[in-house]
N, C-alpha and C positions, 0 to 999 in steps of 0.2 A: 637630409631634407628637413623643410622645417617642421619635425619629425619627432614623436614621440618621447620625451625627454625628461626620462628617471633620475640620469645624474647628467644633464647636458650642461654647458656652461656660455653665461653671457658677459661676457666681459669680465672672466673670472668666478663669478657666482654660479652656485648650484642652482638650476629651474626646475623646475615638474612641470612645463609647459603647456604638454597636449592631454585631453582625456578621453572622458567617453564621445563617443562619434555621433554628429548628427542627421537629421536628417536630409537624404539626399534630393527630396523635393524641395529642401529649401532656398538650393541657389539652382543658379540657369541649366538647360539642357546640358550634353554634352557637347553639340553642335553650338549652340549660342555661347559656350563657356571658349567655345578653340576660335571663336570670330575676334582678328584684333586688325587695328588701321593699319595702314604701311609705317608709321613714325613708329607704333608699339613694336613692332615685327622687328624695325632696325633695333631701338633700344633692346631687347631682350636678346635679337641674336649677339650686339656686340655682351651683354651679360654674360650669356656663356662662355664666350671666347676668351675674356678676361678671367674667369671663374676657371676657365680650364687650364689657361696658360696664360698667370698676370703678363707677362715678357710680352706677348704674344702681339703685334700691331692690331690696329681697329678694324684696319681697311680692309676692305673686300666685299667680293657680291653680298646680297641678303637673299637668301632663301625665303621659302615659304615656310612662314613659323609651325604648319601643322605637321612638317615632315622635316623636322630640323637638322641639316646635314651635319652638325656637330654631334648626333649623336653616340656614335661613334663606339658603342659599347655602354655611353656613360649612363647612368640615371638623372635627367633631368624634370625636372618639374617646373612651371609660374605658377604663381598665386598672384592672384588681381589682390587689388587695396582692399576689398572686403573679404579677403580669408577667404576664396575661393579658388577651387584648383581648377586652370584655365585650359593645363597644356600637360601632357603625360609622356614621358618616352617610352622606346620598345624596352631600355634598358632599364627604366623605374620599373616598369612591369615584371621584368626578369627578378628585378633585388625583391621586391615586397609583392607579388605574387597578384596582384591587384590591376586588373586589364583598365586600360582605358574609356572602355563604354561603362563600368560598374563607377569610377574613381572622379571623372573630368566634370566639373559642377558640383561637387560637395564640397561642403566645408574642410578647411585644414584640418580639426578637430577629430575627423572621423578617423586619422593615420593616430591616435595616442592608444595607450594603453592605461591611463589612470583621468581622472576627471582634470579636467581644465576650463580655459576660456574657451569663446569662439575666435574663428580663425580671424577675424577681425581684430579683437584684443592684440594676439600674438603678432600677427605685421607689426603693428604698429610699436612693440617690444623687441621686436628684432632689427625692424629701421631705423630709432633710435640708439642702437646698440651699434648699428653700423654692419653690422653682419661679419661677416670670417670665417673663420674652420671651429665646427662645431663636434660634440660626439651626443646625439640623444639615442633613445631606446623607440623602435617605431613596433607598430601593429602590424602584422603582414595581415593576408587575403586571407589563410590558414584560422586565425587566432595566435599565432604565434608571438613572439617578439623577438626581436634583435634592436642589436645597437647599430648604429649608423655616423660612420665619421662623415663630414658633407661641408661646403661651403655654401654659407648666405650671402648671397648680392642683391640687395636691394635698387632697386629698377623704376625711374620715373615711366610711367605710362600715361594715358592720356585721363585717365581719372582717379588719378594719383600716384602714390609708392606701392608697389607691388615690390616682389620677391621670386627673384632664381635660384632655386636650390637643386646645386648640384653635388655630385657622388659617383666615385669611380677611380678607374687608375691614375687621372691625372689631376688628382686632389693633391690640394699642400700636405706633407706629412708635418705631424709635432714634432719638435727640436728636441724634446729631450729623450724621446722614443720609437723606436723603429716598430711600427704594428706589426710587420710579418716575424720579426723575430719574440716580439710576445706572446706571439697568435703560438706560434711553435711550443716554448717552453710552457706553456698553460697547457695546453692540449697532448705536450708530449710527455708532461712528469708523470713518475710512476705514484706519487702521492696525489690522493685527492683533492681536490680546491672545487670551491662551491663562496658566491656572494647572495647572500639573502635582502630584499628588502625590510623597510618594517615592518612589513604585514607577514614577515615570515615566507616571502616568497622568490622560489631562484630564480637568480639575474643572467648568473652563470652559472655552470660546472663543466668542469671537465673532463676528457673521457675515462681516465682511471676512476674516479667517482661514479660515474653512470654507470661504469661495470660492475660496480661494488655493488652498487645500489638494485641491478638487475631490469633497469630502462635505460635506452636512448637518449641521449641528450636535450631531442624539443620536448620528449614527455616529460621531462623535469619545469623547463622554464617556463613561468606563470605561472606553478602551480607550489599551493604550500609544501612547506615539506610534511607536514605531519598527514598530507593525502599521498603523499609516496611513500612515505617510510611504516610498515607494521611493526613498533615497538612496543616492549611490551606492559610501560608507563606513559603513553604520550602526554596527560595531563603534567605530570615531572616535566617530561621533556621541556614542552612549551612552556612553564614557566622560570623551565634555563635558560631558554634560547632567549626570554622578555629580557631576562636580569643583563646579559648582552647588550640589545636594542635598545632599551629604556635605559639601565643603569649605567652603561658606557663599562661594565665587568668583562676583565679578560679572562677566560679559565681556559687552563692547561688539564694536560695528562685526564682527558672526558675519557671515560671506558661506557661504550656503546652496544649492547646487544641487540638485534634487528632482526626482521623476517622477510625474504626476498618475495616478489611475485612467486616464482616459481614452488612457495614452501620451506627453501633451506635457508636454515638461521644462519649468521655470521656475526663475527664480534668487530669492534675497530678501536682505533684509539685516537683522539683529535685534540685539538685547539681552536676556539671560538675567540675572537676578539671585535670590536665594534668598530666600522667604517666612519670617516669621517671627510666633510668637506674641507674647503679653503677655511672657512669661520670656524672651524671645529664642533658642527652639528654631526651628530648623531643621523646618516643618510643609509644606515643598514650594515652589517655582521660578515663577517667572512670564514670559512673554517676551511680549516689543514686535514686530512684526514687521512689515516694510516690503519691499511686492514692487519688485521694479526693472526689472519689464517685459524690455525687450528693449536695456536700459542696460549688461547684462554680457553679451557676446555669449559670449566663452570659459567663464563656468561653466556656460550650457546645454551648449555643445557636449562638457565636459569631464562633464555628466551623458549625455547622449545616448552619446558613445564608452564610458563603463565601463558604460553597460547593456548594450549590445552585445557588449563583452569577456565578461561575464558571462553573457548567454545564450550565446555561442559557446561560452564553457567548459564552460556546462550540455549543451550539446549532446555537444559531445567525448564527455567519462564518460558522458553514456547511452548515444550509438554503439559507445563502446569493448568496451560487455557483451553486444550482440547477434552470436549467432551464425546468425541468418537473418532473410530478407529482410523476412519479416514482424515480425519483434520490432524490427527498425532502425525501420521504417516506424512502429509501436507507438510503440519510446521517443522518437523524434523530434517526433511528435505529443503525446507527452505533455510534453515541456517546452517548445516552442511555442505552445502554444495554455493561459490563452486569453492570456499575456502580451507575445507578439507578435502574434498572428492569430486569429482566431475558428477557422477550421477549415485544418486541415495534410492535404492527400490525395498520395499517390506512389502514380503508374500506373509498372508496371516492364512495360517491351517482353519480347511473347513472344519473341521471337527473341534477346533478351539472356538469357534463363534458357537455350532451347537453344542458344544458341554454336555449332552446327554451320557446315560451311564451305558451302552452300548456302543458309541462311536469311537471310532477308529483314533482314540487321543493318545498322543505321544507325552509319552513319562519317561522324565529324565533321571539316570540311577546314581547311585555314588561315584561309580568311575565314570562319568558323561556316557552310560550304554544307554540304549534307549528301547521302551519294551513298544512296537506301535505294529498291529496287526496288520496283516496283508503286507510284511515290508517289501514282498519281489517288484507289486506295484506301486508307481511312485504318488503320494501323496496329490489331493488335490486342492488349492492354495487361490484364496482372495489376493489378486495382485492389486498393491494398494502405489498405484505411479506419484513421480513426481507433482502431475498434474490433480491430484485428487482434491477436491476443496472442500472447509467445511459442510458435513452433509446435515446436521440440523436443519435443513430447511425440505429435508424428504421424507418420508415415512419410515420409521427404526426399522422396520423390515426390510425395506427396499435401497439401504443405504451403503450397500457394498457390494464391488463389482461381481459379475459372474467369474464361478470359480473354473478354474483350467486348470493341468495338469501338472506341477512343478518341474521346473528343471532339473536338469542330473546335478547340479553342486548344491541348488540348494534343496534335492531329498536326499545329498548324501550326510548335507548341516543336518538336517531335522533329525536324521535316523541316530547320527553319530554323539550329536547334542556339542557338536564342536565346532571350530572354524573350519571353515576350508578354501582355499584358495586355487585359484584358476584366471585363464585368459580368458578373452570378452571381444569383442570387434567392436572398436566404437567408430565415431563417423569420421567420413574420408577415408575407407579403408586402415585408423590406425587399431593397433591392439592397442589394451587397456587390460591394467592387470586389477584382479577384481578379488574381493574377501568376502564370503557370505559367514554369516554368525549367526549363533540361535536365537530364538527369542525365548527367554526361559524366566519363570516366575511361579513364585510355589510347587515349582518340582513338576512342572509340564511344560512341555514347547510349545509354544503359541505359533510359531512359524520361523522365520528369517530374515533377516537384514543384510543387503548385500553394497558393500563399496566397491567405487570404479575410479580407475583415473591410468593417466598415460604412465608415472610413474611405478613403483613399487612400494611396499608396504613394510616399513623398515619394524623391527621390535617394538618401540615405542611407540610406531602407527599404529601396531595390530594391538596393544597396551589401549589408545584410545578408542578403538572400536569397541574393543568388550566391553567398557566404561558407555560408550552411547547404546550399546546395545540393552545395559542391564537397566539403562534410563527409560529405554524405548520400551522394553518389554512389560515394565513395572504400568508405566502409562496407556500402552494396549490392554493389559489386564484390567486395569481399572478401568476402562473405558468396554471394555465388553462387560464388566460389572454394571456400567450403568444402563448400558445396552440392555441387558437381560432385566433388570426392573422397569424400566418402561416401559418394555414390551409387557409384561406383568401387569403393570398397570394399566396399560390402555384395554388387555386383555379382559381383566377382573373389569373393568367401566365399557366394557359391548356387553359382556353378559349381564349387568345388574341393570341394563337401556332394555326398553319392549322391545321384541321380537320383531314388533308387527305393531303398525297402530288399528285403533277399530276402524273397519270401513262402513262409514257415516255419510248418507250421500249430499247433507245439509249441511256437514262439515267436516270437508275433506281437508285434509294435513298434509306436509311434507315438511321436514328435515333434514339441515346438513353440521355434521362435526367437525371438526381440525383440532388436533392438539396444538402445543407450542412452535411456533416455528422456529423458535432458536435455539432446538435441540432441548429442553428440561424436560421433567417426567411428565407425563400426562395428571392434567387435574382433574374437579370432580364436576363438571358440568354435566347436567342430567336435566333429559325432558322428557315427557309424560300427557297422556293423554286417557280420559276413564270418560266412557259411555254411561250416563246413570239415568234410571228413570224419568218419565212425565217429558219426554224429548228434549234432555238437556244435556252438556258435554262437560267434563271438568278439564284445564290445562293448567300444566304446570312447567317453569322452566327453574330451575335451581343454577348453584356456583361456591361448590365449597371451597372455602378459602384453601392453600395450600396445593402442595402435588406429591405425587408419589402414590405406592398403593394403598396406606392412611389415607388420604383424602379420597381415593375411590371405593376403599371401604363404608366410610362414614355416608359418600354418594348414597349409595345402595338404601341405608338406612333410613336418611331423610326422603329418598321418591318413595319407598313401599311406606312408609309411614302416613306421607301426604297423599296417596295413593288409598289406604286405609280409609283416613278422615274423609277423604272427598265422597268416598261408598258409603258411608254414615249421612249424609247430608250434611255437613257442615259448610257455612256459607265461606269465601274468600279469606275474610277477616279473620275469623273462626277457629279456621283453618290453621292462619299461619301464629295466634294465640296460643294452639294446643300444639304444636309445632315446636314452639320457641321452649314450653314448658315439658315435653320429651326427652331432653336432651340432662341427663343428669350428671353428677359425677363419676359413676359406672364406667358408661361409654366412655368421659370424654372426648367427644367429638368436637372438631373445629367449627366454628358457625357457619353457616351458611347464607348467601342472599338467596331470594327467591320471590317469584312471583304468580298466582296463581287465579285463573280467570273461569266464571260459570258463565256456560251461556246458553240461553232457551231458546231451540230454534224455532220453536211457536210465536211467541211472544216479540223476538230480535233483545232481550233484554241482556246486555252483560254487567256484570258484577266482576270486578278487579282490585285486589289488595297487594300489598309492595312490602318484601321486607329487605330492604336496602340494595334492590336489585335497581336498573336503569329502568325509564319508562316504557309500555309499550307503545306500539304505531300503529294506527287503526287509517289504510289506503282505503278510500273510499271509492266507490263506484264509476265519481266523476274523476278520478285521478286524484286529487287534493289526498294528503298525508295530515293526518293531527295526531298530536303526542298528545296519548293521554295520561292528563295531569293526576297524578294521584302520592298521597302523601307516603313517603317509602318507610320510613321508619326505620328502626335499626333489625342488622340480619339477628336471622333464628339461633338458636344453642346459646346466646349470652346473655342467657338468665337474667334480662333485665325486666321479667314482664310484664310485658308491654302487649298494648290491647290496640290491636290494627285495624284499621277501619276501611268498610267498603265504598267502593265511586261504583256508582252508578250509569247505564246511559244505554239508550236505545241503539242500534246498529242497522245503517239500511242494508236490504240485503242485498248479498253480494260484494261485500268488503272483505280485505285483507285484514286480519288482526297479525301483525307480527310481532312475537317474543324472540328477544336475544340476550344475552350473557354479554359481559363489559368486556369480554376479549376480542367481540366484533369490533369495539368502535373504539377502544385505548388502546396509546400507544404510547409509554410512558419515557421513551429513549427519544422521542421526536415531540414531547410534551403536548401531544393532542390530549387536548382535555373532552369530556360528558361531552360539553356540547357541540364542540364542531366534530363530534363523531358521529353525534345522532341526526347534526346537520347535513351529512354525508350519507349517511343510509335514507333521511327522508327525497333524496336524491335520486336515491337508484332507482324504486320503481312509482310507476307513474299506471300501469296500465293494469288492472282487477283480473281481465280477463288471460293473463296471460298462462303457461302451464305452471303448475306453482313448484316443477323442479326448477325451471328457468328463473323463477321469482331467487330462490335461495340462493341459485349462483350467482346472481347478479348482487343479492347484498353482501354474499361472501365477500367479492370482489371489492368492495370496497374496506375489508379487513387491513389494516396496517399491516408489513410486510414484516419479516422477522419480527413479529411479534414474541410477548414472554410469556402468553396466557392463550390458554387455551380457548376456543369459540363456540356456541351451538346459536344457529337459526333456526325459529319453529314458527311455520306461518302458516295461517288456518285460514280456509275459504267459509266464512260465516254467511250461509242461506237462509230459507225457511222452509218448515217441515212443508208445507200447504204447497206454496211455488215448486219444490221439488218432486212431490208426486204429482200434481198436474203436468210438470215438463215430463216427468214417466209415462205418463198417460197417452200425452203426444206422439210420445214414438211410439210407443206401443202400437196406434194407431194408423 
């Protein structure tokens, strides 16, 4: 048909005719595409008749061209002069899979497998050619391709040359070759044969190949070879198979080592030489190929070891990125499975997450004996599934699943500190033979790792296991290392935070914290709040550079210190002067930003000084938001001293002051900058009276998501002392 055509031939010449497909709104219905006069109906039927049987006379009735009684098994098709398909048989639908309500009105075009013209081009290159017995490569319904031997007759109609292309048993054969008898010795030799194009992609193979290879014969065709075959240089490979294609190199005596779907390597031995047309182009590569069984003992085993190497490496880089337990378990499962094992599960020992010197942890001896109390009862174990995903974005406490009671294999792994093996049921009622192994690192067992798959776990399998296990173990260990300082540190930064703020009924407070969301240690955000004589309030919110429990140390240091100065009467400015000069070589401590506000609630007077913190928001009564402007200056501890000055300003009452840390509104992975973060928080709230918990989760919310820095919101309802006790008064009354 005029039909898909990788090596098809026009009077001799090799085409690439048809390509990508278009669209099928572009030519008529399928109803307006099968409408043709009485004169077309006769021309196209005497077409086929000829097409089917030159010998054959003209004469005879004319059917109805929609239901063409010549059908007869064969595959026909028309194509009107503009490259569209008019007319579809039951028998084209059987060969290319492609029904006639989807096919009748689109372009010729949509039948190729590689880019071409539209079907308009192609007529008019095969009417001049005169038409004949062709062989192209067509697109089935599937995605597939095949070749297709077919005759073109081109066909006056009434609005021009059109085209019949016909396909079937009673096509002309080629004179110098009998197809059924090729068809046979292709498909029947016990040597493999395979044609690739230049893009490296099969044309053909044969079924001794396809077996070798461990697919079916259409899962091979269209697709390259280096997506079928797991060798264990593909980059080599491919730049053989080019020296072939490009260079027109014939190489002999190729020794092959591969990895089947199934896991089992095999070796081969082959011959590549380059195909050529009538001109002598370069039209794509052919190869011979001869399995050698178990004749090359060293190139399975030299496929077998670099798949290994290479999954171990794949492991490495994805262990290397998790920073807890559950994302190790995560990435480990995901480059395991399924091209090691069907399913990857780690149970992590509750006693290895608490580490405490009384819990029930298993210690592993010199002979793998294992010393772990209570052993009649069997251990109880974090099942860490396939499905687990990075959990940096939960609380380090809350970040592994509830613990349940371990299976019989693996509390006989953990007791024993050894592999053990056993059956499994996996889905569809099949068994699955499965290996659990320990998880061992500094001479304790952290838990188990257990493989599954329908096969068996040969020497060298159970060889790779131990190798992922002692990768996997080494990475849970360190990852509950990191676990266990977080937690420390957010620990040590709740106790050095007030307890309790003062209850002020002129200026009530609320606070909300989040450390990192994407998983790092907790940093030194701290906020602060001191009642000090003559009815005034001191606020302070801080952000020491850094994380970990150094920077929640240093936290501590600079609130109680500015906590200190604000009890002395030191004004803002003052404040963060004596502040900056604190901070000596002793300590060393990291600087800090900070920002720090008096306010009188007699008066409504605030006083606000900046040391390289963000500005605050003062929500005002009427809803309106203003930043107030104040010069920041650089943060505290770096000895630059520097003398910070205060901004002044009246406050009506009844406004929001709100202080935050720059981990509310940056986000440095999605390049939000200052101001359209601040632009975002003066967004959220609009309303004074609202409860001013709701106040805080509403600007939470507008925190960047997996954030790398940790957060604090602190927003004060500034009143006056007067207006407050006359609204006491009132009720009281």
């Amino acid at each position: 048909m005029a039909l898909a055509a990788s090596l098809g031939r026009i009077g001799g010449e090799t085409h690439n005719l048809l390509g990508a497909p278009s669209r099928a709104g572009e030519g008529p219905s399928a109803h307006e595409g099968s409408v043709l006069c009485r004169e077309d109906a006769t021309r196209w039927m005497m077409a086929v008749r000829m097409s089917h049987d030159p010998q054959r006379p003209s004469a005879g009735p004319v059917h109805d061209p929609a239901t063409p009684a010549l059908d007869d098994g064969m595959a026909i098709a028309l194509i009107d002069p503009a490259g569209r398909i008019s007319l579809w048989s039951s028998g084209a639908q059987t060969l290319t899979g492609h029904p006639a309500s989807e096919i009748v009105g689109c372009d010729l075009s949509v039948l190729a497998d590689g880019h071409t013209s539209q079907g308009r081009v192609l007529i008019d290159q095969l009417a001049r050619a005169g038409g004949g017995v062709r062989t192209d490569w067509l697109r089935c319904f599937d995605g597939t391709s095949r070749s297709i031997r077919w005759h073109a007759v081109p066909v006056s109609l009434a609005a021009g040359t059109g085209l019949v292309a016909v396909a079937g048993h009673g096509a002309q054969q080629i004179d110098w070759c009998d197809p059924a008898a090729a068809e046979l010795l292709l498909h029947s030799s016990p040597i493999g044969l395979a044609v690739l194009d230049k893009d490296l992609r099969y044309r053909f193979i044969n079924d001794a190949l396809a077996r070798l290879n461990g697919l079916p014969v259409p899962a091979h065709l269209g697709r390259c070879i280096l997506d079928v075959l797991d060798l264990p240089d593909p980059q080599a490979y491919e730049h053989m198979l080019r020296r072939v294609t490009d260079g027109g190199e014939t190489i002999d005596n190729l020794h092959v080592a591969a990895i089947g779907p199934d896991g089992t390597p095999y070796a081969a031995m082959g011959t590549l030489f380059p195909l050529r047309d009538a001109d002598g182009r370069i039209v794509g590569q052919a190869g011979v190929v001869h399995d050698l069984g178990n004749t090359r003992a060293e190139l399975l085993d030299t496929a077998r070891n670099q798949r290994r190497l290479e999954l171990l490496s794949r492991i490495s880089a994805g262990l290397s990125q998790g920073l807890d337990v559950a994302s190790v378990a995560a990435r480990l499962s995901a480059v395991c499975t399924p091209a090691f094992a069907r399913t990857v599960n780690v149970d992590l020992l509750e006693s290895a997450v608490q580490r405490v010197p009384d819990a029930p942890m298993c210690t592993a001896g010199k002979q793998h004996s294992v010393d772990c109390p209570h052993t009649s009862a069997r251990p109880r174990v974090h099942p860490l599934s396939a499905s687990a995903t990075d959990s940096g974005l939960t609380h380090p406490g809350r970040d592994l699943p509830q613990p349940r009671t371990a299976s019989i294999p693996v509390s006989e792994c953990v007791r024993s500190a050894d592999a053990v093996s056993f059956r499994m049921d996996g889905a569809h009622e099949e068994q699955h033979h499965a290996i659990a192994l320990p998880l061992l690192a500094a001479g304790h067992v952290l838990g188990a790792i257990t493989f599954s798959r329908p096969g068996g776990f040969d020497a060298d399998d159970v060889l790779t296991t131990r190798d992922i296990a002692a990768r996997a173990a080494m990475a849970i260990d360190n990852a509950l290392l990191y676990r266990r300082e977080r937690l420390a540190a957010l620990a040590l930064q709740r106790h050095l935070l007030p307890a309790r703020l003062p209850d002020i009924p002129w200026a009530r407070s609320a606070h909300r914290y989040l450390p990192a969301q994407d998983g790092t240690l907790a940093g030194g955000d701290w906020y602060d709040a001191v009642q000090l004589p003559g009815g005034r309030i001191g606020l302070t919110v801080g952000d020491v550079m850094g994380h970990g429990l150094g920077s929640a140390a240093a936290m501590g240091r600079y609130r109680s210190s500015a906590r200190a100065l604000l009890a002395v009467g030191l004004e803002p400015g003052q404040l963060l002067t004596r502040l900056d000069a604190l901070n000596d070589d002793a300590d060393n401590d990291p600087p800090a930003t900070c920002v720090c506000a008096l306010y009188d609630g007699a008066t409504g007077d605030l006083r606000i000084a900046l040391a390289g913190h963000p500005p605050p928001l003062l929500v005002r009564p009427d809803g309106s938001t203003d930043i107030l402007a104040v010069d920041p200056g650089p943060p505290v501890g770096m000895g630059l001293a520097h003398v910070y000055e205060n901004v002044h300003c009246v406050v009506p009452s009844g406004s929001l002051l709100v202080l935050y840390t720059d981990g509310v509104i940056e986000d440095r992975s999605t390049l939000l900058d200052l101001d359209q973060g601040i632009a975002m928080l003066r967004r959220a709230v609009h309303n004074t009276e609202t409860p001013l918990d709701e106040v805080c989760d509403a600007l939470m919310a507008v925190r960047p998501s997996n954030s790398a820095d940790d957060a604090t919101v602190f927003v004060t309802r500034l009143t006056r002392i007067q207006s407050t006790a006359a609204t006491e008064r009132t009720h009281s009354h």
